[in-house]
SESE-74146 format. One record per residue (C-alpha): x, y, z. Coordinates in steps of 0.2 Angstrom, whole numbers, padded with zeros to 4 digits, always signed. Last residue first. Layout:
<pts>
XYZ
...
</pts>
This chain:
<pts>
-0080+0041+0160
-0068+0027+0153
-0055+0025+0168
-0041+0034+0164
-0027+0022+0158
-0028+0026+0139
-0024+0043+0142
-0006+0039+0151
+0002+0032+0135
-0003+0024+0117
-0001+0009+0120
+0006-0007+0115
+0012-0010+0131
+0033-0009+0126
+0032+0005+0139
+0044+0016+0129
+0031+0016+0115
+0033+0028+0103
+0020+0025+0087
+0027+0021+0070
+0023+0001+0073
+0005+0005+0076
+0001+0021+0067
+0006+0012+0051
-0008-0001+0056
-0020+0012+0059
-0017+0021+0041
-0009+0036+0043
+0009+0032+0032
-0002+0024+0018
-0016+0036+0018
-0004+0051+0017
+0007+0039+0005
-0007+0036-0004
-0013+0055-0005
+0001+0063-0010
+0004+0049-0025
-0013+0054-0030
-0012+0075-0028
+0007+0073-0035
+0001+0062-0052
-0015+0074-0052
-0005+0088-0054
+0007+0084-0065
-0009+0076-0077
-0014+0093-0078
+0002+0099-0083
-0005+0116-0095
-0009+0125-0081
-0025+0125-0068
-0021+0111-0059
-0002+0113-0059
-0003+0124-0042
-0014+0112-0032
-0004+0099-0037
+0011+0109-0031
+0001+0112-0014
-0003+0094-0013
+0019+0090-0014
+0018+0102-0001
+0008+0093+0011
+0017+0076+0005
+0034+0083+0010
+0026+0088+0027
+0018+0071+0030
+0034+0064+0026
+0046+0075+0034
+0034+0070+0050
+0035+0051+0047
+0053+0046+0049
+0056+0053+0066
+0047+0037+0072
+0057+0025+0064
+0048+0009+0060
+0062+0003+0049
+0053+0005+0033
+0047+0020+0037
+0066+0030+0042
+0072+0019+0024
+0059+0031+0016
+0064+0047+0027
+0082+0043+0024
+0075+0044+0004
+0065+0061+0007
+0080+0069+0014
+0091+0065+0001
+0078+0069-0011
+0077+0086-0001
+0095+0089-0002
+0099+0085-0019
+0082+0095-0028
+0091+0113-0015
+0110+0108-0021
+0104+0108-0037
+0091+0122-0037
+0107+0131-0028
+0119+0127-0041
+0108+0132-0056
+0102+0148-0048
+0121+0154-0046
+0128+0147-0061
+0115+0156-0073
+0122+0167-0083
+0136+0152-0086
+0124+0139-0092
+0122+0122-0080
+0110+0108-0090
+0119+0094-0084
+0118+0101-0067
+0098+0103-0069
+0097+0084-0072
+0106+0078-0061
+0095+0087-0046
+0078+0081-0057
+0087+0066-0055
+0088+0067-0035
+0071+0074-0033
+0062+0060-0044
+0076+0046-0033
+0066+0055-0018
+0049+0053-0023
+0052+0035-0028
+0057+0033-0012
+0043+0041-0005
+0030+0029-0015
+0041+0016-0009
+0039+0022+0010
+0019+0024+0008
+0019+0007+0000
+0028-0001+0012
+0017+0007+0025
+0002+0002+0017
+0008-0014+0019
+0011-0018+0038
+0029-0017+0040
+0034-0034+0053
+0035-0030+0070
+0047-0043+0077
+0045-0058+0088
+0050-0070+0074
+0036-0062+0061
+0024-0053+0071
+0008-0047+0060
+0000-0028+0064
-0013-0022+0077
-0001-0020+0089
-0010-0027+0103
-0016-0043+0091
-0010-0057+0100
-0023-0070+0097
-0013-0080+0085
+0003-0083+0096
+0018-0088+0089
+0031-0098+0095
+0049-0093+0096
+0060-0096+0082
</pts>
């Protein structure tokens, strides 16, 4: 294992044998979508257990429609844990509509619906925009540590 040293902090996260290692509001932002995706998924199961022959057509579209995006949701959670840039937009737009829905259920008879989306919306925006997130998520082809060509103005 190569040494470490204590003062480099560029990335604004731990090393662990010269790797970046997931800061943990990330973790929690990719469980959280995991836990999102495997919802989606059963919600999937559940609607095909629950097929009826007037309704075939809508029952095998919301299926295919619950499968899809918690199959999405779930590369996108493995995406986070392995530093994967692509990963965080369809997690910041999942959680954008996932506040939507809340928004919708406020009103209703789900009250707790909408504050169980508005809350797990909000970590995993929190979790997947926090700056140490930002650090390993951010494309660096320069390896620096940087974010690009604005950082090496000269301050004015």
């Amino acid at each position: 294992m190569p040494p470490m040293d204590p003062s480099d902090t560029s990335a604004g996260h731990d090393r662990v044998n010269g790797a970046s290692a997931t800061p943990a509001p990330l973790v929690v932002a990719a469980s959280l979508t995991a836990v999102e995706g495997l919802v989606l998924v059963l919600l999937a199961v559940a609607e095909l257990a629950h097929l009826t022959s007037g309704r075939v057509t809508m029952n095998v579209t919301t299926t295919g429609f619950f499968l899809l995006c918690g199959a999405a949701l779930l590369l996108c959670a493995w995406g986070l844990r392995q530093h994967a840039t692509w990963s965080r937009s369809p997690v910041v737009l999942a959680q954008l509509i996932s506040l939507g829905v809340a928004w919708s259920f406020r009103g209703g008879n789900l009250p707790l619906v909408a504050i169980g989306l508005a809350v797990v919306a909000a970590v995993v925006l929190a979790g997947v925009f926090h700056p140490a997130s930002t650090a390993v998520l951010t494309d660096d082809p320069t390896g620096t540590g940087r974010g690009g060509p604005e950082e090496d103005r000269p301050a004015d």
